[in-house]
C-alpha positions in Angstrom: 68.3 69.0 82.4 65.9 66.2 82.9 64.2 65.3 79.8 61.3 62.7 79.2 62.6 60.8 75.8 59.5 59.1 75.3 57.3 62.1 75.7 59.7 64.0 73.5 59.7 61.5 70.8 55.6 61.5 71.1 55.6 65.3 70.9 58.2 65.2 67.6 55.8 62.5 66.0 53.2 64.7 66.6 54.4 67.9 64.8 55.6 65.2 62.3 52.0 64.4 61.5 51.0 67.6 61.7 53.4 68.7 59.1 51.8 65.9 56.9 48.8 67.2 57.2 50.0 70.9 55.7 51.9 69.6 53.2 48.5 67.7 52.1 46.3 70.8 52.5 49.1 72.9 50.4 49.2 70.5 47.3 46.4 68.9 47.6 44.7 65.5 49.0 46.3 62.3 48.2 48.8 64.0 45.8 52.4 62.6 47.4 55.6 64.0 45.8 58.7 62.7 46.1 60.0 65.6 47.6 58.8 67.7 50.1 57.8 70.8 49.1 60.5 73.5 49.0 59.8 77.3 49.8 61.8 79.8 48.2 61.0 83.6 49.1 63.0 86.1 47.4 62.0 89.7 48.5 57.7 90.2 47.9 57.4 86.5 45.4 57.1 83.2 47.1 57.8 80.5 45.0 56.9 76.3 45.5 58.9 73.8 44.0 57.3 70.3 44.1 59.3 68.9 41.6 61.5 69.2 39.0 59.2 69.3 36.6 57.0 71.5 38.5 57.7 75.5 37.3 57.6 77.2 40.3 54.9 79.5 41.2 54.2 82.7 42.6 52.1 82.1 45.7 50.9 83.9 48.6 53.5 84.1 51.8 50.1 83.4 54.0 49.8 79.9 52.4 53.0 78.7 53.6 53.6 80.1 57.0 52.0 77.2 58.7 53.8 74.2 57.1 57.5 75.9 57.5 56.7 76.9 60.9 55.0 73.1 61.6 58.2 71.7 59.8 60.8 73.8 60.9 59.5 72.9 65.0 59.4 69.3 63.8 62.7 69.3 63.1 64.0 70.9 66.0 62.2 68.9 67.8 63.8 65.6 66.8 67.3 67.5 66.8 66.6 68.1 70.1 65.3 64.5 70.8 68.8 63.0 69.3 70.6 64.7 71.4 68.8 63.9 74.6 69.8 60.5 73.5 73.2 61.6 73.0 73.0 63.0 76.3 73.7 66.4 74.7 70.2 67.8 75.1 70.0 71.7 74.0 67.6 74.4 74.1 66.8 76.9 71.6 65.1 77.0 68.0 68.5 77.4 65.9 68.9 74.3 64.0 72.1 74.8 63.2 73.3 75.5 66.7 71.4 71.9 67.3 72.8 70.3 64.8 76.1 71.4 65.7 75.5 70.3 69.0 75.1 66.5 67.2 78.0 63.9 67.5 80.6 63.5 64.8 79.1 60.0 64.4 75.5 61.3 64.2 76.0 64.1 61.6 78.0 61.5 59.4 75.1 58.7 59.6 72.8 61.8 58.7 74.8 63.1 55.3 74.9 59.3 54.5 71.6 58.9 55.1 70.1 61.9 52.8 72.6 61.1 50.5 70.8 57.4 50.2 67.5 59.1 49.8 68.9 62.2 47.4 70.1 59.6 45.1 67.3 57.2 44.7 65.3 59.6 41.8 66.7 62.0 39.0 64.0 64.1 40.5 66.5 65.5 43.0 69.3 66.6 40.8 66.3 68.4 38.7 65.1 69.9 41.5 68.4 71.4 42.4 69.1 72.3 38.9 65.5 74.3 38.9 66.8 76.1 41.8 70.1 76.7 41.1 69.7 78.0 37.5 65.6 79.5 38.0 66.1 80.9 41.0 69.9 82.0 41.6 70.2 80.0 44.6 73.3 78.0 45.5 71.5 74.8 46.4 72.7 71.0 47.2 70.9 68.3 49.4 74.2 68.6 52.0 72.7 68.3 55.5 75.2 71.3 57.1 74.0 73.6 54.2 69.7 72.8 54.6 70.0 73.1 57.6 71.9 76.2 57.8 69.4 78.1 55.4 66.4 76.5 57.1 67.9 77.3 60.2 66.1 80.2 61.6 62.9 79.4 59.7 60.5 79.1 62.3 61.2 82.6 63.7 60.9 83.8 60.3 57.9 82.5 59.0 55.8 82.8 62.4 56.3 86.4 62.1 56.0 86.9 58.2 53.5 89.4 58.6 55.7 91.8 60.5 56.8 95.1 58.5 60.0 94.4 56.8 60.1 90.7 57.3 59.9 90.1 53.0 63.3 92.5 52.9 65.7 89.1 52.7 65.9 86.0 50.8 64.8 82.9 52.9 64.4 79.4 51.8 63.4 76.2 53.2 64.0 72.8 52.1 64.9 69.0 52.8 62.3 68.3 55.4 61.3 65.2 54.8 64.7 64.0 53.6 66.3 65.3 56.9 63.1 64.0 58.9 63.7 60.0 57.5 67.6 60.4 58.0 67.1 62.2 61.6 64.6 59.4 62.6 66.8 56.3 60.8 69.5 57.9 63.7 66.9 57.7 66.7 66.2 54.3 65.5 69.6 52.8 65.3 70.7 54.3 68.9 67.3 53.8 70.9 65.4 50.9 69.2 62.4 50.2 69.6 61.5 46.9 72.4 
């Protein structure tokens, strides 16, 4: 298939910003946490968790559909952009089958990489304490694992207001942490002239 990096790479910036934008309208102007927000829906209660110090809160499903579904294609697209660098270009909107798709080199620079940014703040290891012990869920900033429970997000969320689409537990998180480290990637194999 004959793909158009640069118009690619402009489309993923795009979504990027677009992303931004959400996040801003969900937590409000100006206010920039260190982590982006994570979604956690477990049955009928939607819960955000900011930070660590943040106690999660009930919200409405209808206030986060846009920002996982804005993230979730923002991601893919810049999976999908590193591996039409790597020659490997794939369709589809499973992140995990993109991901999977990624060199052995890639992935590696990409754990490294969120591992750099996971360990620059306490504020992650509360954040995946909160989660772990508030919420039940098995939770780590391992790239394979966010993006394996992220993975279908955008088909999920697009559709939330199907019948029956509350009946599971669904989570989203790492987006901006996978975004830096996916981007740090495109940058070290295509730099910029």
């Amino acid at each position: 298939m004959n793909i158009d990096i640069e118009k690619l790479h402009k489309t993923a910036d795009n979504h990027h910003s677009a992303t931004m934008a959400v996040i801003d309208w969900i937590i409000g102007r100006n206010y920039k946490p260190i982590v982006s927000p994570i979604i956690v829906k477990k049955a009928e209660q939607v819960f955000l968790i900011i930070d660590g110090s943040n106690n999660e809160k009930p919200k409405e499903v209808d206030s986060f559909d846009a920002y996982i579904t804005l993230a979730s294609f923002s991601l893919e697209l810049k999976l999908k952009l590193l591996l039409a660098i790597e020659n490997e270009f794939k369709k589809g909107h499973n992140l995990s089958s993109l991901y999977d798709n990624l060199s052995n080199d890639s992935k590696i620079y990409i754990q490294n990489k969120v591992d750099e940014i996971t360990q620059t703040s306490e504020k992650y290891n509360e954040i995946s304490k909160k989660i772990n012990d508030d919420l039940g869920i098995k939770f780590s900033w391992n790239v394979k694992d966010l993006i394996s429970n992220s993975s279908n997000a955008f088909n999920k969320w697009r559709y939330h207001f199907e019948v029956n689409s509350n009946a599971d537990l669904t989570w989203f998180a790492g987006y901006s942490e996978l975004q830096k480290a996916i981007d740090s990637r495109i940058a070290q194999l295509q730099p910029i002239s």
